[in-house]
C-alpha positions in Angstrom: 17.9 12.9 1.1 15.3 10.3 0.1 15.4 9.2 -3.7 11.9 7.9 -5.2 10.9 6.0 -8.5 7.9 6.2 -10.3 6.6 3.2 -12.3 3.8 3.4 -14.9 3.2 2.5 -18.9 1.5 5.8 -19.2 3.5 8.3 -19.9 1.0 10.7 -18.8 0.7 9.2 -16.0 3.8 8.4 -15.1 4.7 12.2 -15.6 1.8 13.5 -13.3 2.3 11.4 -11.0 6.9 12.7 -10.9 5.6 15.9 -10.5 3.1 15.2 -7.7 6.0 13.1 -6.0 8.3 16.1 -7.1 6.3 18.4 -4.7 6.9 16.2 -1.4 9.7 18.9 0.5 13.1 16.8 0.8 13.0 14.7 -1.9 16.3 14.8 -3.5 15.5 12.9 -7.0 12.5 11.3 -8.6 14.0 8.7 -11.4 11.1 6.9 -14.0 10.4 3.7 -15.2 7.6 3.1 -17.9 7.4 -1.0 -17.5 8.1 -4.0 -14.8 11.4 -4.4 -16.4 12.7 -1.0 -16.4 11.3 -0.8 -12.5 13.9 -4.0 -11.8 17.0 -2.9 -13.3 16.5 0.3 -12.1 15.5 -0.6 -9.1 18.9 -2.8 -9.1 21.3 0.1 -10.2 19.6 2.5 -7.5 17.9 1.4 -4.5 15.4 4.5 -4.3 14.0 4.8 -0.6 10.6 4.4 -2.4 9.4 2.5 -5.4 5.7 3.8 -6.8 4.4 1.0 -9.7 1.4 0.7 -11.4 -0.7 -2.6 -10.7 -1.7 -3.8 -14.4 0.8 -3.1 -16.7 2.3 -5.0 -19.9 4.9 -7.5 -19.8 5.7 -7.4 -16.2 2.9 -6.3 -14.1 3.7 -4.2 -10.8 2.3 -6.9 -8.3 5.3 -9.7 -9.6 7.9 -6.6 -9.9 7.1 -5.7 -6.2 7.4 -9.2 -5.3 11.0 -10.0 -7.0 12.2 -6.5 -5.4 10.9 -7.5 -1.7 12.7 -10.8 -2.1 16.1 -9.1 -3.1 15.0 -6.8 -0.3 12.3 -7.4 2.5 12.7 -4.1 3.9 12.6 -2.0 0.7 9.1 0.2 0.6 7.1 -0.7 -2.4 3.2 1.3 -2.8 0.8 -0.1 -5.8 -0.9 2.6 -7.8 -4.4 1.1 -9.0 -6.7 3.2 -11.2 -9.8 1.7 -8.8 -10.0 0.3 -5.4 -9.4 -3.2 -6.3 -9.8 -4.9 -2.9 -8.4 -8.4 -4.5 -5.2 -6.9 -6.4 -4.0 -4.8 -3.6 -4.5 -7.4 -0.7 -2.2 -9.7 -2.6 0.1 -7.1 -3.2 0.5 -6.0 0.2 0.4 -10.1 1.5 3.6 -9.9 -0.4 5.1 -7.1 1.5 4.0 -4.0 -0.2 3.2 -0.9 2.4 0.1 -0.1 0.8 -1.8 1.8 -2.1 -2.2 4.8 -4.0 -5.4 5.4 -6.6 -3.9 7.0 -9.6 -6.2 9.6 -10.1 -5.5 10.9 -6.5 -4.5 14.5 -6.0 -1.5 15.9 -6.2 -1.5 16.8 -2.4 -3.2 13.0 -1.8 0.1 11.8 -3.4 2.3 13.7 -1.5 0.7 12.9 1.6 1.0 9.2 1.2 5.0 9.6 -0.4 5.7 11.6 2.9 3.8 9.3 5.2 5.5 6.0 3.6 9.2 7.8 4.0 8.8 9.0 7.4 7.7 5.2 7.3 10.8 3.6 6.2 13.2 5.6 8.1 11.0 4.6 11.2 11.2 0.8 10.5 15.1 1.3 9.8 16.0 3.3 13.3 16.9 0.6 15.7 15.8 0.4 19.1 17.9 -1.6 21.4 19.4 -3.3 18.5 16.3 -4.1 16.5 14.0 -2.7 14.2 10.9 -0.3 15.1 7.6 -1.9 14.5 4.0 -0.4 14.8 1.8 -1.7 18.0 -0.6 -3.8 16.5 -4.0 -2.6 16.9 -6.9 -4.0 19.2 -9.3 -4.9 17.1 -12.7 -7.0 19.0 -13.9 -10.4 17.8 -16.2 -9.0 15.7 -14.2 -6.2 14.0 -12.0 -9.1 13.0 -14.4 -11.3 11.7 -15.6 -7.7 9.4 -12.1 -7.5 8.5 -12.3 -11.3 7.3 -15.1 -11.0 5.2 -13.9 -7.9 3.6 -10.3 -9.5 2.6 -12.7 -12.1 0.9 -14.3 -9.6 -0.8 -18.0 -9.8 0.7 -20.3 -6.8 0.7 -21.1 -5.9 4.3 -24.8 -7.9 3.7 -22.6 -10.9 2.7 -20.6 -10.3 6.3 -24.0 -9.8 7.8 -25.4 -13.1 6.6 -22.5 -15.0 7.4 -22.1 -13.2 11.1 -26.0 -13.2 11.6 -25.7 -9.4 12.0 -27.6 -6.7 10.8 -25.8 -4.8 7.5 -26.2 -1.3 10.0 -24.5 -3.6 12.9 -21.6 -4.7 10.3 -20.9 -1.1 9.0 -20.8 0.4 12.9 -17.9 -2.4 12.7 -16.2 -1.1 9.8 -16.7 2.5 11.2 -14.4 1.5 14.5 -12.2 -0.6 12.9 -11.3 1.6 9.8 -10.6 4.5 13.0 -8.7 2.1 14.8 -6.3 1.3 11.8 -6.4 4.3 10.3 -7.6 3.1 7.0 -9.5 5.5 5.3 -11.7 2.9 3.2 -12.0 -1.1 3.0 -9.2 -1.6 0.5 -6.7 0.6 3.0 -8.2 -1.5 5.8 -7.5 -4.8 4.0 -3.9 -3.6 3.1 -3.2 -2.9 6.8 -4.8 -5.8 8.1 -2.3 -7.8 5.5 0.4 -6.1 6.2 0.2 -5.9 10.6 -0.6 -9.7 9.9 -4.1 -9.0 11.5 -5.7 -11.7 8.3 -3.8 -14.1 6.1 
């Protein structure tokens, strides 16, 4: 039975968001941390299947926690919570190794979703198959759905892609359409995380 940790400087927050994970069916224990600090040496004493930390926080912000965990442990399963989609934060979170991103001020059935989704996650990347891990099939993204994803992990607006790709901004966004379906990214932050995290941009 799957243990989780929660990681925010809110209290209120941090609460909220125990419950929400509190909710998912199977989850035998949800432990707390209110700082980067707390998150590592509890992180060290436990080794919860799932670590949930807040982006910005004092002292020891979640993005350089997340990073000194996955280089203890590569396969540990790390998600940022962000208050906004901050395309910049979370891509260099998840080029680190993070599985993705939660907006804080999600739903409490939009957090247990994505808690239940990263587990079933994690137990599939730890179930061998002839010896080795599991890994997702990369998707086949076109030439141009790449070069969208590109510009969007730079952080330009679909007229910036459009400029630079001598498209139209309608053409570019028909691009994002397929290639947020293909992934299974439900926005251009999520899209970026994936694309990160399959290797699909560096």
């Amino acid at each position: 039975m799957p243990t989780v940790m929660v990681c925010d400087d809110s209290p209120l927050a941090r609460e909220a968001l125990r419950r929400g994970v509190a909710s998912v069916p199977g989850i035998e224990r949800v432990v707390v941390a209110g700082s980067g600090e707390e998150a590592l040496a509890r992180w060290s004493r436990e080794r919860p299947d799932l670590v949930l930390i807040d982006v910005r926080m004092p002292g020891l912000g979640g993005i350089e926690a997340a990073r000194r965990i996955l280089a203890t442990d590569p396969t540990a399963s790390v998600i940022m919570l962000t208050m906004a989609e901050d395309v910049d934060g979370v891509a260099r979170a998840v080029a680190s190794g993070v599985r993705g991103y939660l907006v804080k001020d999600a739903s409490r059935e939009e957090v247990a979703a994505t808690v239940a989704s990263a587990l079933s996650d994690a137990a599939s990347r730890r179930a061998p198959v002839n010896g080795k891990p599991v890994d997702a099939d990369l998707p086949s993204l076109t030439e141009r759905e790449l070069q969208v994803l590109d510009g969007m992990s730079r952080g330009r607006s679909n007229a910036e892609i459009g400029r630079e790709l001598y498209l139209s901004e309608d053409t570019v966004k028909t691009h994002a359409r397929r290639l947020f379906r293909k992934l299974g990214a439900a926005d251009r932050a999520h899209a970026v995380a994936l694309g990160f995290r399959k290797g699909i941009v560096h």
